[in-house]
C-alpha positions in Angstrom: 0.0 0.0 0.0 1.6 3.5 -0.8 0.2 7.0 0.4 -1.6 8.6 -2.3 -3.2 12.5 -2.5 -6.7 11.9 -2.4 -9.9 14.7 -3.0 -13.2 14.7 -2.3 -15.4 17.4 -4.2 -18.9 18.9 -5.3 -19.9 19.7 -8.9 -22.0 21.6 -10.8 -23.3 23.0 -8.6 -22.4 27.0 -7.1 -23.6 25.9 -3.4 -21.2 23.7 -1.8 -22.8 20.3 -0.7 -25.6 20.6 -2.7 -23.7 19.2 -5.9 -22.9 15.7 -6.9 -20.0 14.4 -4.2 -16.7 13.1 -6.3 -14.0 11.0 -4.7 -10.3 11.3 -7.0 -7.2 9.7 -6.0 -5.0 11.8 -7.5 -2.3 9.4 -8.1 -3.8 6.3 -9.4 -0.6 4.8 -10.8 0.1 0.9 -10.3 -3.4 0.3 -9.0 -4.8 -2.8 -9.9 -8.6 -2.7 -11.6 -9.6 -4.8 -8.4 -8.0 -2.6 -6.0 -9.8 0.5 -7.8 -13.1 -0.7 -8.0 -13.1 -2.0 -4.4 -12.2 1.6 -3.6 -15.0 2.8 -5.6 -17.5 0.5 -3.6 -16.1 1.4 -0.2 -16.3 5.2 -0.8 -20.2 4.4 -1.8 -20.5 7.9 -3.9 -22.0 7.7 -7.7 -18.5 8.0 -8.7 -14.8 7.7 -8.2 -11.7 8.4 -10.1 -8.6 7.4 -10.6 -6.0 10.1 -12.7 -3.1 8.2 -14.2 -0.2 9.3 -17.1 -1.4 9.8 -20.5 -0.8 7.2 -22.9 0.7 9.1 -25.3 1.1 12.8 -26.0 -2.2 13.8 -27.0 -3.6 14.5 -23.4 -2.6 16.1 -20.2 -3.4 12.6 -18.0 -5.5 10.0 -18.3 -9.2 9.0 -16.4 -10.7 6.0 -15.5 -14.3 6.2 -14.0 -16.2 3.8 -11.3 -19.3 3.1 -9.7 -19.9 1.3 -6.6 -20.5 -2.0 -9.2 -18.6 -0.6 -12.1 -15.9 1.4 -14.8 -17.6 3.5 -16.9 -16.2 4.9 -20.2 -17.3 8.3 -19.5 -19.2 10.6 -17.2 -19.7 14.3 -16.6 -19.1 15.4 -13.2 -16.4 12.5 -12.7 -14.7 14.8 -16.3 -15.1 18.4 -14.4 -14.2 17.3 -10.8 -10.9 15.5 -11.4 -10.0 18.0 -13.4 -10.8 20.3 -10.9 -8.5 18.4 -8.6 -6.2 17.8 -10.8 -5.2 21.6 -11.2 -5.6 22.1 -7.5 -2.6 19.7 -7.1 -0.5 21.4 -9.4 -1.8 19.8 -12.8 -0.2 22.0 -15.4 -1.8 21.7 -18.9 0.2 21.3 -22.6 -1.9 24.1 -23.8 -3.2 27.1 -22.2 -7.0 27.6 -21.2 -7.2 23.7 -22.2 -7.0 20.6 -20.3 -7.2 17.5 -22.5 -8.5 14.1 -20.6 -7.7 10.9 -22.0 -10.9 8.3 -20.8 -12.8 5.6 -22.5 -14.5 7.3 -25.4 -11.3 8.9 -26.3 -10.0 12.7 -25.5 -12.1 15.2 -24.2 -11.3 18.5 -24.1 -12.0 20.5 -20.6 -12.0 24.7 -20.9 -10.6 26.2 -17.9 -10.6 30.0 -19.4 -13.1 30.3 -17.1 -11.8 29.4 -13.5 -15.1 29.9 -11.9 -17.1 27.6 -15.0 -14.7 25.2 -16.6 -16.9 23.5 -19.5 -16.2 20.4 -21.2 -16.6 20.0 -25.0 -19.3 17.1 -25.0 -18.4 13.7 -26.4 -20.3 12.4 -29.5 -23.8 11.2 -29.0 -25.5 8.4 -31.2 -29.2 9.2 -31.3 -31.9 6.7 -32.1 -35.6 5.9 -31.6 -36.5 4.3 -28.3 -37.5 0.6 -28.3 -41.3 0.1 -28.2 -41.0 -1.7 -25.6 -38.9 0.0 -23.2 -40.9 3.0 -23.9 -44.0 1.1 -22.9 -42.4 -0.7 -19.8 -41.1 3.1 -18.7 -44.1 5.0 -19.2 -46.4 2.1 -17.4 -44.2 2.1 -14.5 -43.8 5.6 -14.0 -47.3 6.3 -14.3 -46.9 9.4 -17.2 -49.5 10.6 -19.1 -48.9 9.9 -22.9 -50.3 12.8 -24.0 -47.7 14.5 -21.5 -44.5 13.3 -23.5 -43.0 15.4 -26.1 -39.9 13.5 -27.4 -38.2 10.4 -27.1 -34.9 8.7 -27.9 -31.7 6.6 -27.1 -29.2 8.1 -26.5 -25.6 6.6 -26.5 -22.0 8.8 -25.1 -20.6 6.1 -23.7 -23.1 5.6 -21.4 -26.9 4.7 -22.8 -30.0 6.7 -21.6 -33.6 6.4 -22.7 -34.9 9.7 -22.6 -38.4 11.6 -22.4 -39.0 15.0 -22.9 -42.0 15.9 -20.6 -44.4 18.8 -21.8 -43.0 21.2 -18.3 -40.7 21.0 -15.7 -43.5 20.6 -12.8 -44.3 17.5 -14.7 -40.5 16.2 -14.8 -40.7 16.7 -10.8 -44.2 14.8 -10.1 -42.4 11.7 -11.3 -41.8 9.1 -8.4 -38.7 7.6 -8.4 -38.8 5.1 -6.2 -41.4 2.8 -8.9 -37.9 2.4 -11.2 -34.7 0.7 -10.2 -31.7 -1.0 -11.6 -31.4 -3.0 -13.2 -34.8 -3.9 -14.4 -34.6 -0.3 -15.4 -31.6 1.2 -17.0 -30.7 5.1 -16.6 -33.8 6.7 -17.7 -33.1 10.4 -18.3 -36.6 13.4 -18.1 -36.4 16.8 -19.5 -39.2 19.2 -19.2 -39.2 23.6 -19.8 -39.4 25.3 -17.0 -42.1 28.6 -17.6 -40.0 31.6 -19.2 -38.2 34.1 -17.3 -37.6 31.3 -14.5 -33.8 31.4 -13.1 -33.5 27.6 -15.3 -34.7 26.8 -18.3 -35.0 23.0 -18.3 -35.2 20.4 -15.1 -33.4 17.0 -15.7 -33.5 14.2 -13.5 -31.6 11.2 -14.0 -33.5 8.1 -12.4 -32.2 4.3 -12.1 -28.6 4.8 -12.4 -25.9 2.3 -12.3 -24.8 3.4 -8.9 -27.8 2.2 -7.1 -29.3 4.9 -6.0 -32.9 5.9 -6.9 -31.8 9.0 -8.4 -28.8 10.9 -9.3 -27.9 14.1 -8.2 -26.4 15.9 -11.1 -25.5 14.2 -14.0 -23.2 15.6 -16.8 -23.5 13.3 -19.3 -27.0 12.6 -19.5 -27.1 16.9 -19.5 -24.0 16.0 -22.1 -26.6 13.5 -24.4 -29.6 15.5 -24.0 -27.6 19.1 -25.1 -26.3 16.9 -28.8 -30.3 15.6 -28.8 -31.9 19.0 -28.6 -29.1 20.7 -30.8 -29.6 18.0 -33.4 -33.5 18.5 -33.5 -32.9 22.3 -33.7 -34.0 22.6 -30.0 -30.8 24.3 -28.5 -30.6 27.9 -30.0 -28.7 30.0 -27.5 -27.2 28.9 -24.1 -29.3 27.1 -21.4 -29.0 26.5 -17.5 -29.9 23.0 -16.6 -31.6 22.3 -12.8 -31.4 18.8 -11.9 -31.5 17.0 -8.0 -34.1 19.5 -6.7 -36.2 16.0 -5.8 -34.0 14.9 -3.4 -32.2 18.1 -2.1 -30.0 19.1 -4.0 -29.6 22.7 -5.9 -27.4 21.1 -9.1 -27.0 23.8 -11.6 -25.4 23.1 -15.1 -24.7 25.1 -18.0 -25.2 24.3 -21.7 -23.5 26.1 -24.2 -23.7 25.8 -28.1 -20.2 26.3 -29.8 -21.1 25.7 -33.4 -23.8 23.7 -35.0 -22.4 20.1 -34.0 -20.7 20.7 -30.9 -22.0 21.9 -27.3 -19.5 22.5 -23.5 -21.1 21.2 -20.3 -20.1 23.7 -17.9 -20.6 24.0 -13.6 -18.9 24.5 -10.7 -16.6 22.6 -8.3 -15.7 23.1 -4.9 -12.9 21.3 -3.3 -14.1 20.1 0.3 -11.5 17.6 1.5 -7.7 17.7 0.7 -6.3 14.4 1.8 -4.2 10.9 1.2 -5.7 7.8 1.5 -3.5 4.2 1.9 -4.0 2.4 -1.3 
């Protein structure tokens, strides 16, 4: 076992312990896959990292993602809150204003022009029709009026989400979580506008996610999916703020931000709330 810097933080979110809690271990070099997702179940948050060397030359370090039960290629506020950590421990990027991480669907660019917002330039998202048959087993067991739902669609970043849009936020936040879990159900993603001139436009909740819980916090690559989804239907004209974990407590805020007709940045905050080492 050697000593290793270890952080816990928030993201997205500009009220500290109201985001989505983030465990990195700063120096995850040498670790076996075992000894890293054993970590990952005994820390029992959504997520925790592990920031290693690059590969090659391409990116400032690489990321590796876990659950409690699982890696996962890619997620959000695992991409903004390590590299959060990363430049509170000195990280040092190639270019200026750009960190460049290096996970499973490849490199992902992080802007960290602005120290108070960094945004991450979202990952590719394959868009298809939702099965029949998931739709119907969702809709059934969440009890949501058809006439209700707006959109639909599968939406694959690394991660897969079946998503609704919902005709208003109030009826995104009448849904009862607690009638889906994994892994009958599978990350099941709700979008619905809230009234115009309110301080967000949109409310997101992310329910049956892999870690377990009934419902995630904040979730940036669900908000990640979704922002490609709306863009690509011509939904996503200007920049947007995302509210998402107001169910179960939390004041999540994330921003959306279109940089040209094919690409979007997931942007939030990050606080850093313990500064540590842990025996790995």
């Amino acid at each position: 076992m050697e000593t290793r810097r270890f952080i816990q933080c928030d993201v997205f979110t500009p009220i500290p312990t109201l985001g989505n809690a983030l465990a990195v271990v700063v120096d995850g070099e040498g670790l076996s896959d075992e000894t890293m997702q054993r970590f990952a179940a005994w820390t029992n948050l959504a997520e925790t990292t592990f920031i290693l060397p690059p590969r090659g030359d391409t990116a400032d370090y690489m990321l590796r993602i876990f659950t409690p039960t699982r890696e996962m290629l890619f997620a959000g506020h695992p991409t903004l809150g390590s590299c959060a950590a990363w430049l509170y421990c000195g990280g040092k990027p190639e270019e200026f204003g750009i960190v460049r991480q290096e996970c499973g669907v490849g490199i992902v660019e992080i802007d960290i022009t602005d120290s108070r917002r960094p945004a991450f330039v979202a990952p590719p998202t394959e868009i298809r029709p939702m099965q029949a048959d998931s739709f119907d087993s969702i809709v059934d067991a969440l009890e949501i009026p058809r006439d209700a739902i707006l959109h639909t669609a599968e939406l694959d970043n690394g991660p897969v989400w079946q998503v609704l849009q919902l005709d208003s936020a109030g009826a995104v936040l009448q849904i009862d979580s607690s009638r889906v879990r994994w892994p009958t159900f599978r990350a099941i993603g709700m979008i619905g506008a809230h009234p115009r001139g309110s301080e967000c436009d949109y409310e997101v909740r992310l329910l049956a996610p892999s870690s377990g819980m009934s419902e995630d916090p904040i979730t940036g690559s669900l908000n990640s999916a979704l922002a490609h989804w709306l863009q690509a239907d011509g939904r996503l004209k200007d920049s947007v703020t995302v509210a998402q974990g107001t169910c179960i407590g939390r004041h999540g805020r994330v921003s959306i931000n279109p940089v040209d007709s094919h690409n979007v940045k997931i942007g939030g905050q990050t606080h850093i709330l313990i500064d540590g080492t842990v025996l790995l």
